[in-house]
C-alpha positions in Angstrom: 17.9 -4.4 3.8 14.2 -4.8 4.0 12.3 -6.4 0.5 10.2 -3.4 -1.2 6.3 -4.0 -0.7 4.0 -5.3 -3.2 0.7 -5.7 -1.9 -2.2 -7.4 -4.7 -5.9 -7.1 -4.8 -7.5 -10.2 -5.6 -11.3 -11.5 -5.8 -14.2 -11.7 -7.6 -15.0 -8.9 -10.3 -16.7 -6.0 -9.6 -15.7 -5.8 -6.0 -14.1 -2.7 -6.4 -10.7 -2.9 -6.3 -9.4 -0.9 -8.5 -11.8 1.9 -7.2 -10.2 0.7 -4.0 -6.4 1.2 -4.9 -6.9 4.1 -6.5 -8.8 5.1 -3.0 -5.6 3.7 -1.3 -2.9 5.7 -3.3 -5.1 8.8 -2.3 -4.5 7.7 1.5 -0.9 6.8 0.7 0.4 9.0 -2.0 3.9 7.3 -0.9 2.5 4.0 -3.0 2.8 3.6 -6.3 0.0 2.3 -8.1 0.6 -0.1 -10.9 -2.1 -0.2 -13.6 -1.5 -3.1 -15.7 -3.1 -4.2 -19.4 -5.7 -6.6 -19.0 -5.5 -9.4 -21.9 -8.5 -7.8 -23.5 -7.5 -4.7 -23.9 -4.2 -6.2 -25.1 -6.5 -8.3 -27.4 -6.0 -12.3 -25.8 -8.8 -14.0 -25.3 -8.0 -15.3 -22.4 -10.6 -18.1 -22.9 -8.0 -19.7 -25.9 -5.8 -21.6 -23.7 -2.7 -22.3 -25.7 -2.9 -18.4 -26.9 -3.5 -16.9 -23.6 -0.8 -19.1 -22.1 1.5 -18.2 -24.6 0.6 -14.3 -23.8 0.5 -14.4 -20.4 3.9 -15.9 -20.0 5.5 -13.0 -21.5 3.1 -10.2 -19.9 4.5 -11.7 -16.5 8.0 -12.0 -17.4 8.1 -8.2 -18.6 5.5 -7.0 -15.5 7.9 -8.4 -13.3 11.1 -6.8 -14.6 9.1 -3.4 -14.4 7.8 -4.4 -10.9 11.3 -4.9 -9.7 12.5 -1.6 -11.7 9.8 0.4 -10.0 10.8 -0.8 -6.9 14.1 0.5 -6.7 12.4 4.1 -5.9 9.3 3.1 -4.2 9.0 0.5 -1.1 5.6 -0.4 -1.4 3.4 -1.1 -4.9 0.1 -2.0 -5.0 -2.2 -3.6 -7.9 -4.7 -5.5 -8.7 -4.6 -9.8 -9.7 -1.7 -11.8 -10.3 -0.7 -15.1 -8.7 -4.2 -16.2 -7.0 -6.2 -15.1 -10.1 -3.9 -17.0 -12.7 -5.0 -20.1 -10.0 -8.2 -19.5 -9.8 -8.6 -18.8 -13.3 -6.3 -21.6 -15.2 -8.6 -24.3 -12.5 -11.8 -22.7 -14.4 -10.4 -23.1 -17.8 -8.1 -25.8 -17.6 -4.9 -23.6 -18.3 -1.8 -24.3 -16.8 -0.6 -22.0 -13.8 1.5 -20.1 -15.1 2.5 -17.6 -12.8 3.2 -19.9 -9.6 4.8 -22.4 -11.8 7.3 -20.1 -13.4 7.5 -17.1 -11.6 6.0 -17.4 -8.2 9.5 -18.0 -6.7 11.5 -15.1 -8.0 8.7 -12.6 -6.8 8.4 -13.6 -3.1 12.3 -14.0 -3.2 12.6 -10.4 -4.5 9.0 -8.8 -3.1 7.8 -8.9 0.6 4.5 -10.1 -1.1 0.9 -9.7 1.0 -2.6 -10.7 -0.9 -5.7 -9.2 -0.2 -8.6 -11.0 -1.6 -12.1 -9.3 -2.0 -15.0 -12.1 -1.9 -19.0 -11.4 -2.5 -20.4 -13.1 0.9 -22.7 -14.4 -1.7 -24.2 -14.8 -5.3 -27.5 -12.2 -4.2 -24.8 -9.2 -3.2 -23.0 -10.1 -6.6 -26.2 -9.6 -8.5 -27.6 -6.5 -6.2 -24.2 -4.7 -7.6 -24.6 -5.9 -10.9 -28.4 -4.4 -11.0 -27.2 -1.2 -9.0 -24.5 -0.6 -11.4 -26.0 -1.6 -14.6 -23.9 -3.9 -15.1 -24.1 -7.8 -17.0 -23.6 -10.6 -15.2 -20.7 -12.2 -15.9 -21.5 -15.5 -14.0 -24.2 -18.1 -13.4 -24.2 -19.2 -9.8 -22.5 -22.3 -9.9 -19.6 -20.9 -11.8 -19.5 -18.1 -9.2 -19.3 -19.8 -6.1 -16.7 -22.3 -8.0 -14.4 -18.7 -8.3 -15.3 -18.0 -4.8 -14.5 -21.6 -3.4 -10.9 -21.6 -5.8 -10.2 -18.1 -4.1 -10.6 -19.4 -0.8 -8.7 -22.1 -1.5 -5.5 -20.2 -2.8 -6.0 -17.7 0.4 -5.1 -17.7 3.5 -8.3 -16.8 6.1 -6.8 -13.5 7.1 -6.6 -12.2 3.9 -10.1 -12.9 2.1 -12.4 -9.5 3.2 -15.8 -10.9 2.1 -18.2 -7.8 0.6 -21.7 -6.6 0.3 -23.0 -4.9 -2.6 -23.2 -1.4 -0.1 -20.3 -1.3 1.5 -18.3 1.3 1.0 -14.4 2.2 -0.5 -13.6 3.9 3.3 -15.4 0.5 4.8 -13.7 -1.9 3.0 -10.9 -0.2 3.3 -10.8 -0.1 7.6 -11.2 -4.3 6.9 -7.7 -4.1 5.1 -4.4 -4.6 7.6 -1.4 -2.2 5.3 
């Protein structure tokens, strides 16, 4: 028996991807998109290590048992940030990695797991889709090409997709191998 799918969007913000799922799921009404909390709107400031630590160990532990309960009706999920993110993030903040330390096993033993990541080629794109959207920028440049060297690190070549500020949903979407 074949694992169920659980395919994960990660990269730098404001890439699109949850414009991008939810542009998938249209495509693929056969996948189930799974929306999590982030730890703001949950109310973590995920800049407190011990506290966000503390949070995120439980959010994980009760995302996967609803991963793995969703799965038994539909073979392929697809979200947005989890294992690379908690890397990329806990190396920026000094956190522990909580994800691949305590539950990266149990999810590729249960999931078929596949990574996209979504990169800015570069700091000038971030900031053109920052201005274009109105947006605040959320990084200097040396912080932001430290998230884009920690994402290439914790990805494999084939699945980093790197982005300019006017590509399209549809375009970005052809780069993707489902």
């Amino acid at each position: 028996m074949s694992k169920p799918k659980l395919i994960i969007f990660e990269g730098h913000d404001q890439t699109g991807k949850d414009t991008l799922i939810n542009y998938i799921k249209n495509i693929h009404p056969e996948f189930y998109l799974y929306k999590q909390k982030t730890s703001e709107e949950q109310g973590v400031d995920y800049r407190d290590k011990v506290k966000y630590e503390e949070w995120l160990y439980k959010y994980i532990k009760s995302q996967i048992e609803e991963l793995k309960d969703i799965s038994k009706n539909n073979s392929t999920i697809i979200m947005t940030r989890l294992l690379l993110s908690d890397n990329v993030f806990s190396d920026c903040f000094g956190r522990n990695h909580i994800v691949e330390k305590n539950f990266k096993d149990d999810l590729y033993s249960f999931f078929d797991v596949k990574n996209i990541t979504i990169l800015w080629s570069d700091y000038s794109e971030y900031l053109k889709r920052v201005k274009a959207s109105n947006g605040y920028i959320q990084y200097e440049e040396d912080e932001f090409n430290k998230i884009k060297s920690l994402y290439e690190k914790y990805s494999s070549k084939d699945e980093i997709i790197y982005i300019t500020h006017n590509m399209s949903t549809e375009n970005i979407y052809k780069e993707i191998d489902l």
